[in-house]
Each structure stands twice: as C-alpha cells, then as structure tokens.
N, C-alpha and C positions, 0 to 999 in steps of 0.2 A: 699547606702545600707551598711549594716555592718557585711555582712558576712563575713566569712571566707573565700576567694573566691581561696586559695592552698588548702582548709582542703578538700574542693569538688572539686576541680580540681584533687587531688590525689584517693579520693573514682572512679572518673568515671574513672582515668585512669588505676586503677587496677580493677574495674568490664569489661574494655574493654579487656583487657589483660586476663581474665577468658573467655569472652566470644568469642574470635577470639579462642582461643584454645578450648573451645567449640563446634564452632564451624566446625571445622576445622577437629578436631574427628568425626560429625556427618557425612560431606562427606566421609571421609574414609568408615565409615562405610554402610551408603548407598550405595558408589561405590562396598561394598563388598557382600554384600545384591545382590546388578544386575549381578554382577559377577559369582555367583553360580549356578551351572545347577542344574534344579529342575528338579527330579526324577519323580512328577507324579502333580496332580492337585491340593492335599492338600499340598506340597512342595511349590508350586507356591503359592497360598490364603496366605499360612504365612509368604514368602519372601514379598510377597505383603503391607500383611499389618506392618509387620515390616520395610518396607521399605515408607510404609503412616504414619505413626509413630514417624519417625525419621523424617521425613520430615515436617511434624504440630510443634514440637519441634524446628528443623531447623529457621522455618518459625518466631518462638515467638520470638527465641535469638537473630536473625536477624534484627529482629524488634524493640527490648531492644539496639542492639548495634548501629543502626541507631539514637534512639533520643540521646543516650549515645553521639556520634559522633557532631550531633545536639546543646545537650550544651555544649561540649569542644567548639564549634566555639560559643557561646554565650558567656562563658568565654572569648575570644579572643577579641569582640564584645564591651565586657560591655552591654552585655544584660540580662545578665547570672540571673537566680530569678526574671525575671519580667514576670507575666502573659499578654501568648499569648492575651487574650482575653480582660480582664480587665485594662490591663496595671498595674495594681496594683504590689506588691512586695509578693512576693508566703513567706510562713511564714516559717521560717528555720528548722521547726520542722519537716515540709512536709517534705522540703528540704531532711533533714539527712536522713529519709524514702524511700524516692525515688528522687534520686538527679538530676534525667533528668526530672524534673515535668516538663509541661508546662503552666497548667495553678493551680491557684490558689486555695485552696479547695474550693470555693462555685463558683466560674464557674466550677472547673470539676462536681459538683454534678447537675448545671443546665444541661452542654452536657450530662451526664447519664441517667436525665428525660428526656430530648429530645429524646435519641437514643431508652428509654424503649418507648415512644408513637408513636414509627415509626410505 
C-alpha cells in the first residue's frame, strides 16, 4: 500500500491526545455533577440528566479513542488500511476522513443495511 503511513500515524496520534483530554474533563465533571447536594427534586432531574449527558458523550469519545488505539496497533501490525471485512485496501480518501476506518466504503454500507434490517 502506498500511504502515508507517519502522515496517519500523526492525525490519530493528535486526535488521541484531544480525546484522552477530553475525556478526562468529562469525568471531572461528572465526578462534579454527583458531588453536588441537590436542594429539592427538580435539582436532582437536572444533575441527573446532565450527568446522562455527559455520560452518552463519554461513552462516543471512548469509543472514537478505542478504535483510534486500535489502528495505532494496525500501524505497528502493518495492517493499518486493510478492510476488516473484505481484506481489500480502504481507499485513502476514507482514510484522511476517518483515519481509524475499519472497513472499506462498500463493506461499511453492506453492515449499515444489515444493521437497518435488524
């Protein structure tokens, strides 16, 4: 393959470095969220839900820095740009767009009709 395989080694390694710090604000702030004595019942419903909130948020970035994590060790691998699925080579354009792709644009589009006909 003939990517770039520093030029994406550098994008994920500065989106991980955004999103551990990201991260990392979102607990603070959660921890600061349960912290708080709530005054009466509507105090509670909006610690609540800003504390569900932060948490769904949590949960995405988490999830972004997992596959993020994921193809730093495909870089390492010499896996790095090969669809999970196809084996094929994920087209660099994806790449530059979403750099922890896993699969290739027309396997991802097959698992999308799949997961819409569940």
């Amino acid at each position: 393959m003939s990517i770039n395989l520093s030029h994406f080694k550098e994008m994920l390694l500065l989106r991980k470095a955004e999103l551990e710090k990201i991260l990392f604000n979102i607990q603070n702030e959660i921890k600061d969220i349960n912290s708080i004595e709530t005054k009466d019942e509507a105090d509670l419903a909006a610690s609540n839900m800003d504390s569900g909130r932060n948490f769904q948020i949590y949960m995405k970035q988490k999830k972004e820095l997992d596959e993020i994590n994921e193809a730093l060790k495909k870089i390492e691998e010499g896996t790095y740009g090969i669809c999970e699925m196809c084996d094929e080579p994920i087209n660099e354009e994806r790449l530059r767009i979403k750099p922890y792709a896993k699969y290739c644009i027309i396997c991802k589009e097959i698992m999308e009709k799949e997961q819409k006909n569940k």
